[in-house]
GUTORLUM-217148 format. One line per field, with one value per residue (C-alpha): y, x, z; residue in three letters; residue number from 1. Coordinates in nm, 3 decimals, decimal comma. Layout:
BEGIN
yy	[Y | ...]
xx	[X | ...]
zz	[Z | ...]
r	[ALA | ...]
k	[NUM | ...]
//
This chain:
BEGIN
yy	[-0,635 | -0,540 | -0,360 | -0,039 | -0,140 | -0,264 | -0,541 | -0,765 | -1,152 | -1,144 | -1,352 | -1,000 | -0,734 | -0,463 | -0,081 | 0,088 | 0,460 | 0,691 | 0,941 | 1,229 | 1,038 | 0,966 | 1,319 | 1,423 | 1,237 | 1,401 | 1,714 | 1,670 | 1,528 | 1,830 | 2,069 | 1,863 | 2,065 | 1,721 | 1,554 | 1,224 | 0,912 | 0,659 | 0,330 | 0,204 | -0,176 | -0,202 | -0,426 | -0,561 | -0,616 | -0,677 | -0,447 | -0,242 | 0,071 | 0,223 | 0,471 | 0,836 | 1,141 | 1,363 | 1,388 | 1,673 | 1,464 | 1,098 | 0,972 | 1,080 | 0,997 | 0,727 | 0,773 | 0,620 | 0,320 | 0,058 | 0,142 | -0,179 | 0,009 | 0,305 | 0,326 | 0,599 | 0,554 | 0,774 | 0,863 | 0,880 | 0,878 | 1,248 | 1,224 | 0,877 | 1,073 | 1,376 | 1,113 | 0,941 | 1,282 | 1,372 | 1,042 | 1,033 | 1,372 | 1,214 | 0,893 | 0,643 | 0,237 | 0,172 | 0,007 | 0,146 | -0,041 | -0,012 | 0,261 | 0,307 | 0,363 | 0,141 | 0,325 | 0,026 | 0,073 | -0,215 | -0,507 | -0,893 | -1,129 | -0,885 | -0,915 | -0,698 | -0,350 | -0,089 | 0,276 | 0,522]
xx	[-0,160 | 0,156 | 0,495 | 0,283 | -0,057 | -0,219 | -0,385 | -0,282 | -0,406 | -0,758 | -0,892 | -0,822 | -1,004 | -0,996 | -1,031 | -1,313 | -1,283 | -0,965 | -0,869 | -1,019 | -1,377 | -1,354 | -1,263 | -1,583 | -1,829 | -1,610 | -1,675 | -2,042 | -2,138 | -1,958 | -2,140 | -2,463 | -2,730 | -2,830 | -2,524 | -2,554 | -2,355 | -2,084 | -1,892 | -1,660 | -1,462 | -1,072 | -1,003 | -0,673 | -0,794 | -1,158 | -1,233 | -1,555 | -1,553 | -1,815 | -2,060 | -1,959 | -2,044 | -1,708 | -1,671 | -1,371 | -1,130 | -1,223 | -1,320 | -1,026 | -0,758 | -0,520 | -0,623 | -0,876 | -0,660 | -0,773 | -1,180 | -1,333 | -1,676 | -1,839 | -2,180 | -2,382 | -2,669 | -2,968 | -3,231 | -3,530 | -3,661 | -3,615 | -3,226 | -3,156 | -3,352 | -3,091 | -2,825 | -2,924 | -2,908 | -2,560 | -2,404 | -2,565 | -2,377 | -2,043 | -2,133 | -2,015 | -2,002 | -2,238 | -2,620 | -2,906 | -3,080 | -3,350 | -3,166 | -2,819 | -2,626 | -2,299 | -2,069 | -1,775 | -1,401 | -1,314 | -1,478 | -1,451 | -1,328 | -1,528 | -1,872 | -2,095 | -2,165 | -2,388 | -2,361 | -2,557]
zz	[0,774 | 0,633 | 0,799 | 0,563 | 0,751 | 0,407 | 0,376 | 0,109 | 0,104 | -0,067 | 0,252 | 0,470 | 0,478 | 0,184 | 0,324 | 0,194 | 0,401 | 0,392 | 0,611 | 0,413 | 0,431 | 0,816 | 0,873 | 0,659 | 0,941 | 1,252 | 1,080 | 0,957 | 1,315 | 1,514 | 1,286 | 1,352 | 1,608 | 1,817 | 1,992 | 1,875 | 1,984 | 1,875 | 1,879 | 1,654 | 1,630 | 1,616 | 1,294 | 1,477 | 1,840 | 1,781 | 2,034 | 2,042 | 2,198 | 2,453 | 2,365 | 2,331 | 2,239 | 2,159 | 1,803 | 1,824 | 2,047 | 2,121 | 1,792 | 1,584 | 1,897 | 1,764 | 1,369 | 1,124 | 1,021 | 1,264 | 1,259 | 1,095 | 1,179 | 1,293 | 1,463 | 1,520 | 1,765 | 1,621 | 1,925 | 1,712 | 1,354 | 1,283 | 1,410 | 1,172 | 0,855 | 0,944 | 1,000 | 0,654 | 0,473 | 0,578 | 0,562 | 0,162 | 0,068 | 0,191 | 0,042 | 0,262 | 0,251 | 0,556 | 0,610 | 0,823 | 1,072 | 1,348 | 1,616 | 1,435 | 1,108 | 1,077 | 0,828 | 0,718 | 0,692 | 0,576 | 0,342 | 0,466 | 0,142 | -0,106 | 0,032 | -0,107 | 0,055 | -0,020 | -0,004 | 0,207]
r	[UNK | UNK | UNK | UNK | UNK | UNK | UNK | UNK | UNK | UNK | UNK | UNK | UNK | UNK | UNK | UNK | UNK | UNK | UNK | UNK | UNK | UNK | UNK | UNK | UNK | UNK | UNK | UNK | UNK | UNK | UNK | UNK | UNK | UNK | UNK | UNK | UNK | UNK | UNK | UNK | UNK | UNK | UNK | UNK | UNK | UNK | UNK | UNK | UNK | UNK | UNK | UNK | UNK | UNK | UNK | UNK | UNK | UNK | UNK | UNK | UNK | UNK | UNK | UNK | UNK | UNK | UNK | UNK | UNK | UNK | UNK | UNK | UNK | UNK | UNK | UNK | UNK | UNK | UNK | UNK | UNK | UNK | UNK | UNK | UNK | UNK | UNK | UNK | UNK | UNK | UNK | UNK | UNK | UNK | UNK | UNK | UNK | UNK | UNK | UNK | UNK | UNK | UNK | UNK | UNK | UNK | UNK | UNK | UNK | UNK | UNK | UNK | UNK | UNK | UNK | UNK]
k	[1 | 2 | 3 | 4 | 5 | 6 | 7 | 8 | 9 | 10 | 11 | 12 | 13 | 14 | 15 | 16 | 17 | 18 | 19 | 20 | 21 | 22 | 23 | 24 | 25 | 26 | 27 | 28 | 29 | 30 | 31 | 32 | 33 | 34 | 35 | 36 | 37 | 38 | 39 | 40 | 41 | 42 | 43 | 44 | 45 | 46 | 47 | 48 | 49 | 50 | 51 | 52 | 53 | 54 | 55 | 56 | 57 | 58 | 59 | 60 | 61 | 62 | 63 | 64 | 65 | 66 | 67 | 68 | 69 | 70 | 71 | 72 | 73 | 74 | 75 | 76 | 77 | 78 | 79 | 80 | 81 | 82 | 83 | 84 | 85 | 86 | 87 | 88 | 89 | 90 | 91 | 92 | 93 | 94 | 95 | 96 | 97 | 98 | 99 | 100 | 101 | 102 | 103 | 104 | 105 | 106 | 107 | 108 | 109 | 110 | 111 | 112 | 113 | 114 | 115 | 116]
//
């Protein structure tokens, strides 16, 4: 990463989520009637967070820039359909799979990644 925090060699990882789009899910997941919970991965540190559940203050503390992924735990079929729905409107770069949806911020060497 660049002095700017961009990434520029075409071996790093290319953003795919902006600010704007990260805010969409905080929002859409506050407004959302079953409390539902997270985890996300620092790009730089390679850290992955614990679970939680507090969409208004924890998951936007210390900005969007350094999540390489969000998860979102779903509890049963009902919630991840739900999840699936909202996550489609705001169209995000992400993959489903058994108990979770994993929403990407950023794109290792141009792999190919769907959209939800």
């Amino acid at each position: 990463m660049d002095e700017k925090g961009e990434y520029m060699d075409s071996n790093e990882q290319k953003p795919l989520m902006n600010n704007t789009k990260w805010e969409e899910i905080r929002q859409a997941m506050l407004n959302y009637a079953f409390p539902t919970k997270w985890r996300t991965k620092d790009i730089d540190t390679g850290y992955i967070s614990l679970w939680d559940g507090d969409w208004y203050y924890h998951f936007s503390d210390g900005g969007y820039k350094v999540i390489e992924w969000l998860e979102i735990h779903a509890e049963d079929d009902s919630i991840k359909t739900d999840l699936i729905q909202i996550l489609k409107k705001i169209h995000v770069p992400g993959e489903v799979t058994t108990d979770s949806i994993i929403i990407y911020g950023y794109n290792k060497n141009n792999e190919f990644i769907d959209y939800i």
